[in-house]
C-alpha positions in Angstrom: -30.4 3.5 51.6 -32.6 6.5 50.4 -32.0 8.7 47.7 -30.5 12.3 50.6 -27.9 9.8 51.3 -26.1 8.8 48.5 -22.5 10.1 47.9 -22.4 12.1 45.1 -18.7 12.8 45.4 -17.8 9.3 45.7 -20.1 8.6 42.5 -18.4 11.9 40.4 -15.2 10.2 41.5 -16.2 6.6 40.0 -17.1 8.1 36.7 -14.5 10.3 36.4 -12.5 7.1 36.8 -14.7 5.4 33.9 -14.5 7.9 31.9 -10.5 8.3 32.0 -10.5 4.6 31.3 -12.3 4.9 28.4 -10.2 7.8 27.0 -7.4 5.9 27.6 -8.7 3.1 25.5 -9.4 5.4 23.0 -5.8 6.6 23.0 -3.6 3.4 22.8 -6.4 2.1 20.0 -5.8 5.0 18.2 -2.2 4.7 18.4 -2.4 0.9 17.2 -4.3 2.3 13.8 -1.7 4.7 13.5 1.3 2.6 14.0 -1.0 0.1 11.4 -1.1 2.7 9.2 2.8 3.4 9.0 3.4 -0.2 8.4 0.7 -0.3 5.5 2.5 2.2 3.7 5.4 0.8 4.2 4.9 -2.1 2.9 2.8 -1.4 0.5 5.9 0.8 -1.1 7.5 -2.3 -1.0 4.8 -4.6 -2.9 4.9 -2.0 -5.6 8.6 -2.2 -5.7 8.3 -5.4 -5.9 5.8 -5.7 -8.6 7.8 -3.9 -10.9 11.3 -6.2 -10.1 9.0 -9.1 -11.1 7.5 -7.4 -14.1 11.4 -6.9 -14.9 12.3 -10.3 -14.2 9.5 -12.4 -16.4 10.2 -9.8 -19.6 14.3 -10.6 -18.5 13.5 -14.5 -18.6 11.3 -14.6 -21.7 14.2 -12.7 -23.3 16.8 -15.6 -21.8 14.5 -18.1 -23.2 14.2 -16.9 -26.7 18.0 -16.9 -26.4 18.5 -19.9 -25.5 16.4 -21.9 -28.4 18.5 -20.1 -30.6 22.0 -21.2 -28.9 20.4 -24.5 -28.8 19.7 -24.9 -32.1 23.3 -23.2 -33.1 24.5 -26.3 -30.9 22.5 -28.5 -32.5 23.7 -27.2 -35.6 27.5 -27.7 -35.0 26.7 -31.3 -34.0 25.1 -32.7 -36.8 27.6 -30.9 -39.0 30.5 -31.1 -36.4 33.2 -31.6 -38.8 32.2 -28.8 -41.1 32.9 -26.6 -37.9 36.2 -25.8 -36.0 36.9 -26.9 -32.6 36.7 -23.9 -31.0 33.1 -23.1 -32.6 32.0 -26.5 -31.1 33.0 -25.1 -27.9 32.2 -21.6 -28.1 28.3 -22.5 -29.0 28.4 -25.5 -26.0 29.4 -22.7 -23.6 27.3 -20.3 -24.9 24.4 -22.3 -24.8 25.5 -23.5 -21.0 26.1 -19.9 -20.2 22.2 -18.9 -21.2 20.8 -21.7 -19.9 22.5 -20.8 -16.0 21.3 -17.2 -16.3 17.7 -18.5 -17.5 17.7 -20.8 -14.4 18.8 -17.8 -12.4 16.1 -15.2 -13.6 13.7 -17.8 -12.8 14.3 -18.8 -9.1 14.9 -14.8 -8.6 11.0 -15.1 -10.2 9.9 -17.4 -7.9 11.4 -15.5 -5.0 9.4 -12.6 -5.5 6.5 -13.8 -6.0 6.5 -15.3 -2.7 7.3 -12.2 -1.3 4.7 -10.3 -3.0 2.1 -12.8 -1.7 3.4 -12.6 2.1 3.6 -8.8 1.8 -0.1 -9.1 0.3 -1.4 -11.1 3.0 -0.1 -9.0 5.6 -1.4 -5.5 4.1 -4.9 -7.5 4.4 -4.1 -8.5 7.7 -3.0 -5.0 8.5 -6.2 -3.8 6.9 -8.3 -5.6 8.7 -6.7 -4.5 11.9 -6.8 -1.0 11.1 -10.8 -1.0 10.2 -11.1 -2.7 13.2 -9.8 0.0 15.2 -11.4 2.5 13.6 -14.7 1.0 14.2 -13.7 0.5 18.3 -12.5 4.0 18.3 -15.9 5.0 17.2 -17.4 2.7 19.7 -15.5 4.3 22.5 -16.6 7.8 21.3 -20.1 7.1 21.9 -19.5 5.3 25.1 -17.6 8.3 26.6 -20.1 10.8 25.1 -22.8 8.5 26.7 -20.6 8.4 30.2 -19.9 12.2 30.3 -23.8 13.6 29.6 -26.7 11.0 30.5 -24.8 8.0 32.9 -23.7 11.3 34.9 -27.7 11.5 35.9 -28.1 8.0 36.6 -27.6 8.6 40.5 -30.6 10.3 40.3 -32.5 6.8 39.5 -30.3 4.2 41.6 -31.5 3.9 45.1 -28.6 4.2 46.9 -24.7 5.5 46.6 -23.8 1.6 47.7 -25.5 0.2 44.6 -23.7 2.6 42.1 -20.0 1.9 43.5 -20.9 -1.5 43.2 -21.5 -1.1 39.7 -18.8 1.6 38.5 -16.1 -1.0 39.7 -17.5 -3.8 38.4 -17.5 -2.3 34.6 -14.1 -1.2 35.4 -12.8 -5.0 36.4 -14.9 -6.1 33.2 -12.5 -3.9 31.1 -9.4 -4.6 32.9 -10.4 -8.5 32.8 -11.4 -8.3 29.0 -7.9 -6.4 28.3 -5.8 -9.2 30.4 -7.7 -11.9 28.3 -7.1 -10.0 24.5 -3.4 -9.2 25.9 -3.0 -12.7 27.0 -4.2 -14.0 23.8 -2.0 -11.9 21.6 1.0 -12.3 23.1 0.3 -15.9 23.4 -0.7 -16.3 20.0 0.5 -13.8 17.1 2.8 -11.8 19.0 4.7 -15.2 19.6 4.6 -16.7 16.1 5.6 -13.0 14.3 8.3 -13.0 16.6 9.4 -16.8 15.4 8.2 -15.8 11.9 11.1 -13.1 12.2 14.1 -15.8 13.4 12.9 -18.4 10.8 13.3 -15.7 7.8 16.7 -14.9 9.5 17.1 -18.7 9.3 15.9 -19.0 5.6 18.7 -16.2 4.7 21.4 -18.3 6.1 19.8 -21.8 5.1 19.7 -20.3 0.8 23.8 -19.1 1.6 25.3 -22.0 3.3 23.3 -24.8 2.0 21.5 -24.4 -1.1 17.6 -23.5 -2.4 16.3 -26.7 -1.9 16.5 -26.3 2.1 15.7 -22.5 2.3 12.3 -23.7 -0.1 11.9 -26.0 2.5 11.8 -23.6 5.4 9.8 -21.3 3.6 6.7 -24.0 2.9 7.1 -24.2 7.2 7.5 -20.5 7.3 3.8 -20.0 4.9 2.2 -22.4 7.6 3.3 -20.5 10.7 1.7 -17.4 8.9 -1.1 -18.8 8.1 -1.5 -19.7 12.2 -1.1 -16.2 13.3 -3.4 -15.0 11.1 -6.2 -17.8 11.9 -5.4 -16.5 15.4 -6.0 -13.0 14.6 -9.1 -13.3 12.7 -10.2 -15.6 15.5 -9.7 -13.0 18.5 -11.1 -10.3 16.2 -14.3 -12.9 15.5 -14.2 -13.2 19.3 -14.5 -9.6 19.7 -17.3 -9.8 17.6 -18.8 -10.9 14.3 -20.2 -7.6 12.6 -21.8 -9.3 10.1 -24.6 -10.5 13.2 -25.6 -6.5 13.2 -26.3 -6.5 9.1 -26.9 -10.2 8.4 -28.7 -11.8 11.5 -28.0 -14.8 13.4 -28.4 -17.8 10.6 -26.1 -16.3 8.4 -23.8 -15.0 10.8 -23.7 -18.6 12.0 -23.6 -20.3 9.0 -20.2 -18.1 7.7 -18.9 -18.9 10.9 -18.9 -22.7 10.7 -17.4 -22.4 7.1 -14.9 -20.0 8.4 -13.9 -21.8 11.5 -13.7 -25.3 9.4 -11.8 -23.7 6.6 -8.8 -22.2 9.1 -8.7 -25.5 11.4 -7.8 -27.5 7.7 -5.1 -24.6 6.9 -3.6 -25.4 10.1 -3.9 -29.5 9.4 -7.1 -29.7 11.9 -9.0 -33.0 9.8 -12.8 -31.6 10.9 -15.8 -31.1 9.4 -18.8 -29.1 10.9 -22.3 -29.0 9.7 -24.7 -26.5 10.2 -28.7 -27.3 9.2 -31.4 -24.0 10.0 -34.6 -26.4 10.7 -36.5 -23.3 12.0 -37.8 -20.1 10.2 -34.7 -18.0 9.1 -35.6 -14.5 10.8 -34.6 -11.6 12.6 -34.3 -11.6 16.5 -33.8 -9.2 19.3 -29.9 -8.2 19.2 -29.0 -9.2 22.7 -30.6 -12.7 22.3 -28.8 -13.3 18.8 -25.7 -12.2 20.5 -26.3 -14.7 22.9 -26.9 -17.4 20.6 -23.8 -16.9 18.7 -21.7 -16.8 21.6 -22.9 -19.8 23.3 -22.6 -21.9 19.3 -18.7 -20.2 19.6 -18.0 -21.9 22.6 -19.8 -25.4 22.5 -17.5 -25.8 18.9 -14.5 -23.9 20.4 -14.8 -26.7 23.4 -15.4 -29.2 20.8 -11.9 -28.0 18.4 -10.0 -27.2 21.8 -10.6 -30.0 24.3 -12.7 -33.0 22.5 -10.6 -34.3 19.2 -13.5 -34.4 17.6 -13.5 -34.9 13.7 -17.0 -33.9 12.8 -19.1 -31.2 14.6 -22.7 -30.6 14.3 -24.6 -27.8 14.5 -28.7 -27.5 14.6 -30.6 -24.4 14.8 -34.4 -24.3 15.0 -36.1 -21.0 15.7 -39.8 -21.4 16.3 -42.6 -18.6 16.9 -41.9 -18.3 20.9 -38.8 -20.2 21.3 -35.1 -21.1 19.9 -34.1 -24.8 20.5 -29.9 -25.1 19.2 -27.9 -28.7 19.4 -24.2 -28.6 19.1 -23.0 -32.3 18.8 -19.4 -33.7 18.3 -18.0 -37.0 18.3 -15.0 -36.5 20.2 -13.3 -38.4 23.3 -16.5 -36.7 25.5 -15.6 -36.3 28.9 -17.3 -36.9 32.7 -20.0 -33.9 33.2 -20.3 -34.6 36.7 -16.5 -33.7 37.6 -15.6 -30.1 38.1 -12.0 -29.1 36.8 -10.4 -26.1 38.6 -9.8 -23.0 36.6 -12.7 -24.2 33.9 -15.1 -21.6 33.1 -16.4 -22.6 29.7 -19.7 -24.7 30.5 -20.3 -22.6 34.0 -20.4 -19.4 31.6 -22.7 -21.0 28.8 -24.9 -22.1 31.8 -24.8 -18.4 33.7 -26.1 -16.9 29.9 -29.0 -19.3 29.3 -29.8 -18.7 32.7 -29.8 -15.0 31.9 -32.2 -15.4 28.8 -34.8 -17.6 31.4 -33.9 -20.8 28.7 -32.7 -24.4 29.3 -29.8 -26.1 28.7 -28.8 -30.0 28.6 -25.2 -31.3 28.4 -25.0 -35.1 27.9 -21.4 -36.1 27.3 -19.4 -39.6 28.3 -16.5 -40.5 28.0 -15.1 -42.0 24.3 -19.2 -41.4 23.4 -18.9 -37.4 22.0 -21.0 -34.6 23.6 -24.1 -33.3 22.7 -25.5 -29.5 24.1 -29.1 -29.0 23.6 -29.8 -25.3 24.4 -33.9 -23.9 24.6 -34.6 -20.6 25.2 -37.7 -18.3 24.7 -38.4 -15.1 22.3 -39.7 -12.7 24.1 
């Protein structure tokens, strides 16, 4: 189709429609910071109300505990002479002495109590934080994008050879959104939206636990209360790392990698996931072109997310050798392996990682059995 017959209505039309997609991006990202925002300073109103109840409470329990070595040793006292002393000063310095001692055991499981809550309020202004940076840095991403969508992409009819080609390819940016938002939506409200929400009934339940049968339980609830916290946030950091790693802009693609691994190992132990991964650079630690280190990382992200997901592995190995024309990466795992000649419905993992190498004119290998781990060997040039 030549150039006098393309439909420059119907291509004004798909941009208009890219554009308003974007904007509306913009808007309910901006509204998330915002909302963010609110619940920052409110909590953080809170954490410094709660600093001073516990600054209160320590000088209130070192004062309780002065007290009571003195009733002690009034109690003492009256025992070793008890018959110098009445009866009722017997009793009056054992009841003292029981009385202090109660309001010292008191002061310091009220203690205890707020510290706990100032550490979960703490960990949630740095989740909070970390959201809110996060979509201030998107926002700004989405300001160039439609800044880029409403001056130069309007001109890019003028190079595309026919109307056909550029509705192909307004649509297919707009599924790409769409699909990308189903998958983060998906994933939140599978993930952290579902364990806040439980988070919320079990301190309901930790309230009720403390009135009707004592600390020891509500402690109890709370230890299973820190670890369901510490899952939504490991899920959170991983769909923001999913998103992707900024550090691969400043830092490059060994170190990027490298933090990574650590990360990734560190949050499957806090949510009792026995694995360790290794990573070893045998290559030249250098700069390379940003869409091939993007590639890189996302194809080590998915051989180890395969590996923590689907294998049961207990140790994960990562190798990364960058040479002067070419990358060569193995990804190994000794986990339950699986058959790679049988095609599962509705898997996409391996098929993806295949389509990207593909993409950067490289070669990959996948030798797994099953009980005998996987191994991923992954070449691809520099150009």
């Amino acid at each position: 189709m030549s150039l006098k017959n393309v439909n420059i209505s119907m291509l004004d039309v798909i941009l208009e429609k890219m554009i308003n997609t974007v904007d509306q991006s913009k808007g309910e990202i901006f509204t998330i910071g915002e909302q963010c925002r609110q619940d920052y300073q409110s909590l953080m109103e809170e954490l410094n109300f709660i600093r001073q109840q516990v600054k209160i409470v320590i000088q209130n329990e070192e004062d309780l505990e002065v007290k009571v070595k003195l009733a002690r040793r009034r109690l003492s006292e009256v025992s070793k002479f008890f018959h110098t002393y009445t009866e009722e000063d017997v009793r009056s310095s054992y009841e003292q002495a029981h009385k202090l001692q109660m309001k010292l055991m008191v002061a310091r499981q009220k203690e205890k109590q707020l510290i706990d809550r100032r550490n979960d309020l703490e960990r949630r202004l740095y989740t909070l934080q970390k959201t809110i940076d996060r979509a201030d840095h998107l926002v700004s991403q989405i300001t160039v994008v439609h800044n880029y969508l409403t001056s130069d992409v309007k001109q890019i009819g003028e190079a595309l050879e026919g109307a056909k080609e550029m509705q192909d390819f307004g649509f297919k940016i707009m599924e790409a959104q769409e699909d990308e938002r189903k998958r983060l939506s998906r994933e939140i409200h599978d993930g952290p939206a579902q364990m806040m929400a439980n988070v919320l009934m079990r301190s309901d339940l930790i309230d009720k636990l403390y009135k009707e049968r004592g600390v020891d339980e509500a402690i109890a609830e709370i230890r299973n209360l820190k670890q369901m916290v510490r899952s939504a946030l490991y899920e959170v950091r991983r769909i923001i790392y999913d998103l992707r790693p900024m550090a691969l802009d400043d830092l490059g693609l060994v170190p990027t990698l490298k933090k990574y691994l650590i990360t990734t190992e560190e949050y499957s132990h806090n949510i009792n996931r026995d694995v360790t991964i290794s990573f070893h650079n045998l290559g030249f630690e250098k700069r390379l072109p940003s869409k091939l280190e993007i590639a890189l990382f996302r194809l080590v992200q998915e051989s180890v997310q395969n590996a923590l997901k689907h294998s049961g592995a207990k140790h994960i190995q990562v190798k990364l050798e960058i040479g002067r024309d070419h990358v060569l990466m193995i990804i190994k795992d000794n986990g339950k392996g699986f058959d790679v000649s049988e095609k599962k419905s509705g898997s996409f993992g391996i098929m993806g990682m295949k389509e990207r190498v593909e993409l950067l004119e490289g070669e990959i290998t996948i030798d797994s059995k099953l009980g005998a781990g996987t191994l991923i060997m992954i070449n691809v040039p520099i150009k």
